[in-house]
C-alpha positions in Angstrom: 7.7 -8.2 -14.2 10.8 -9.4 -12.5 10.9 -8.3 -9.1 13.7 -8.9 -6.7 12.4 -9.1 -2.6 15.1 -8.8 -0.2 14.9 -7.6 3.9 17.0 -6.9 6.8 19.8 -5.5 5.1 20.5 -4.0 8.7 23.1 -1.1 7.5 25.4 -4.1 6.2 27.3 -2.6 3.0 29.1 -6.7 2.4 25.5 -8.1 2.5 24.3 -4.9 0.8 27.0 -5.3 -2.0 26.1 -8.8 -2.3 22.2 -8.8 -2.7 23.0 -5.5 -5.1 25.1 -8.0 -6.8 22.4 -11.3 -6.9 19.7 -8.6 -8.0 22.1 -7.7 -11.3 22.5 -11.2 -11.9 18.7 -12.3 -11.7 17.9 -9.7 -13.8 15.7 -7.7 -11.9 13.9 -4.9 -13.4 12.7 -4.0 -9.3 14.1 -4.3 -6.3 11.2 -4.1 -3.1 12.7 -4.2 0.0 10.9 -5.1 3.3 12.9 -2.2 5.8 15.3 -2.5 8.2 17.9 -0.7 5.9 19.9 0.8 7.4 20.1 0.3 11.4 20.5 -3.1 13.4 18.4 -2.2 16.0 18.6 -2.9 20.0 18.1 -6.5 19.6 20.8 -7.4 16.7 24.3 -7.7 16.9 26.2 -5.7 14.5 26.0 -7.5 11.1 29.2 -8.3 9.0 30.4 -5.3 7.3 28.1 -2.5 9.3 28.8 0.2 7.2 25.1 2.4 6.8 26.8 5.6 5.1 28.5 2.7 2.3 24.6 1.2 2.2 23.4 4.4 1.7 26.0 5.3 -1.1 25.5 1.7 -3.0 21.4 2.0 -2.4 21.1 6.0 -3.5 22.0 5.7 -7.1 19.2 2.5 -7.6 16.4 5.0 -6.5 15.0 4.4 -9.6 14.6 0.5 -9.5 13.7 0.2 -5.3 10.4 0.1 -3.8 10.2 0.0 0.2 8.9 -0.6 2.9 9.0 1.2 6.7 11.0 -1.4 8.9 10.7 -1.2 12.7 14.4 0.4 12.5 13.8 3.0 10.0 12.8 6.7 11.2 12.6 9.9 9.5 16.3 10.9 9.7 16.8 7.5 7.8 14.7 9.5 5.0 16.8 12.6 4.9 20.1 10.3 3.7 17.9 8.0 1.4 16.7 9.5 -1.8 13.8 7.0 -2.4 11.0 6.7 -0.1 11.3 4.5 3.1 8.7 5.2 5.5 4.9 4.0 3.9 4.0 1.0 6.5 2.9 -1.1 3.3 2.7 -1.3 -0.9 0.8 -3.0 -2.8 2.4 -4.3 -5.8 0.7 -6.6 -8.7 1.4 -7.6 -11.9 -2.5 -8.4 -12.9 -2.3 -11.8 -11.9 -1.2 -11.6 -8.0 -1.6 -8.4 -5.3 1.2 -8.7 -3.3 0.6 -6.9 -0.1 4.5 -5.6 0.9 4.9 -4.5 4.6 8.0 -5.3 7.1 6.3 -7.2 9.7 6.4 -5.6 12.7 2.9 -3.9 12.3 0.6 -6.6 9.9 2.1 -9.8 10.0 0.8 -13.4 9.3 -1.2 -13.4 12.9 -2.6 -9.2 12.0 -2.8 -9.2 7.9 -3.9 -5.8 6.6 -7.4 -6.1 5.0 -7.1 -8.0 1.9 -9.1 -10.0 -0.8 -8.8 -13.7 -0.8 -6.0 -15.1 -2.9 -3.7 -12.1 -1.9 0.0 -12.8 -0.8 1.0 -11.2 2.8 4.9 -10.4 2.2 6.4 -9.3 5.4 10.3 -9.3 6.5 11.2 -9.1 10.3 11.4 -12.3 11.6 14.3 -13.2 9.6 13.5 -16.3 8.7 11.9 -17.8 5.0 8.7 -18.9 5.4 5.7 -19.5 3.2 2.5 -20.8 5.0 -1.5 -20.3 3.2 -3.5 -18.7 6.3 -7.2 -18.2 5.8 -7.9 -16.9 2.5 -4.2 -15.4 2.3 -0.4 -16.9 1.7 2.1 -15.8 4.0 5.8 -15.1 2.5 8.8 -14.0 4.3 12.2 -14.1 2.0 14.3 -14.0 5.6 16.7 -11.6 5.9 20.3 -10.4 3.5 21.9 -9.9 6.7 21.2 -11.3 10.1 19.6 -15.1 9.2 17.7 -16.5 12.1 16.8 -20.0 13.1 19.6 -21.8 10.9 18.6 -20.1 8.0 20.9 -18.8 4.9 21.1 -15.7 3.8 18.6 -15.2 1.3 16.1 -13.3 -1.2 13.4 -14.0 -3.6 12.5 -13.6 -6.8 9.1 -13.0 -8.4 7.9 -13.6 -12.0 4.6 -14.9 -13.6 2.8 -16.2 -10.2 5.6 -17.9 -9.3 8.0 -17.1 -6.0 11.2 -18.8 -5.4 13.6 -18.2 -2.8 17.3 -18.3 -3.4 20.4 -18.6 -1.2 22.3 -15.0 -1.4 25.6 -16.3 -1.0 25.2 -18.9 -3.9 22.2 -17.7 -6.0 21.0 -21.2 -6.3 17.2 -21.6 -5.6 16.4 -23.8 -3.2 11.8 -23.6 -3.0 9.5 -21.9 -4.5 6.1 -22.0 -4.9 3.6 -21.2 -7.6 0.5 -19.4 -7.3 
């Protein structure tokens, strides 16, 4: 399983276009996203290229390939223009070697994990900022956000495969951690 984790896209179609473009490239078989689709929210300047009705049209037609995750900016009338579903608080994904516990952030985070068994990975979005830190029984990930970095940070994503998560640089593609579990 090759599974592409991006968040934030924040109704930006040029950072939409591009991560759409950098999941092709990896070779992603999925695409999970961590919410915050299509809306920037009360606290976010507009990103580059706010465009939600172009997100919706490039997203729409990968329905197929996405997995995701309710963002604190989604909200039902998000779901009536998105033809996958958007609004489950968390997933849990695994590939027999790693359960991945998906959620945005906002809700179970790194301080309020859902209830999960020891060796599990927390993958949460929202802060905008990569991060991967072991906390009590659990790893915390974050791939930061397509859109809106925070805190100095590139644009970015991650890619998972075989135990292993690396985080890449959207606007290059070049990997720049990763870590192994």
């Amino acid at each position: 399983m090759r599974l592409f984790i991006a968040s934030d896209i924040h109704g930006s179609a040029a950072c939409c276009k591009m991560m759409i473009e950098a999941a092709e490239r990896e070779g992603a078989g999925s695409i999970l996203l961590l919410g915050d689709i299509l809306y920037h929210g009360p606290r976010n300047d507009l990103p580059e290229g706010y465009a939600p009705k172009e997100v919706i049209a490039m997203l729409n037609p990968l329905k197929e390939k996405l997995m995701c995750v309710r963002g604190n900016c989604e909200a039902e009338v998000d779901q009536m223009v998105l033809e996958f579903p958007v609004l489950a608080d968390y997933a849990l994904v695994t590939d027999g070697k790693v359960k991945i516990y998906a959620t945005h952030g906002h809700i179970y985070n790194e301080e309020n994990p859902l209830p999960m068994p020891v060796g599990s990975v927390l993958l949460c979005g929202h802060t905008h900022v990569p991060a991967c830190r072991e906390r009590g029984g659990f790893i915390y990930m974050n791939p930061g956000s397509v859109s809106i970095p925070k805190e100095g940070s590139a644009r970015s994503y991650m890619i998972y495969e075989d135990g292993v998560f690396a985080w890449h640089d959207l606007l290059t593609g070049e990997e720049y951690d990763r870590r192994e579990i």
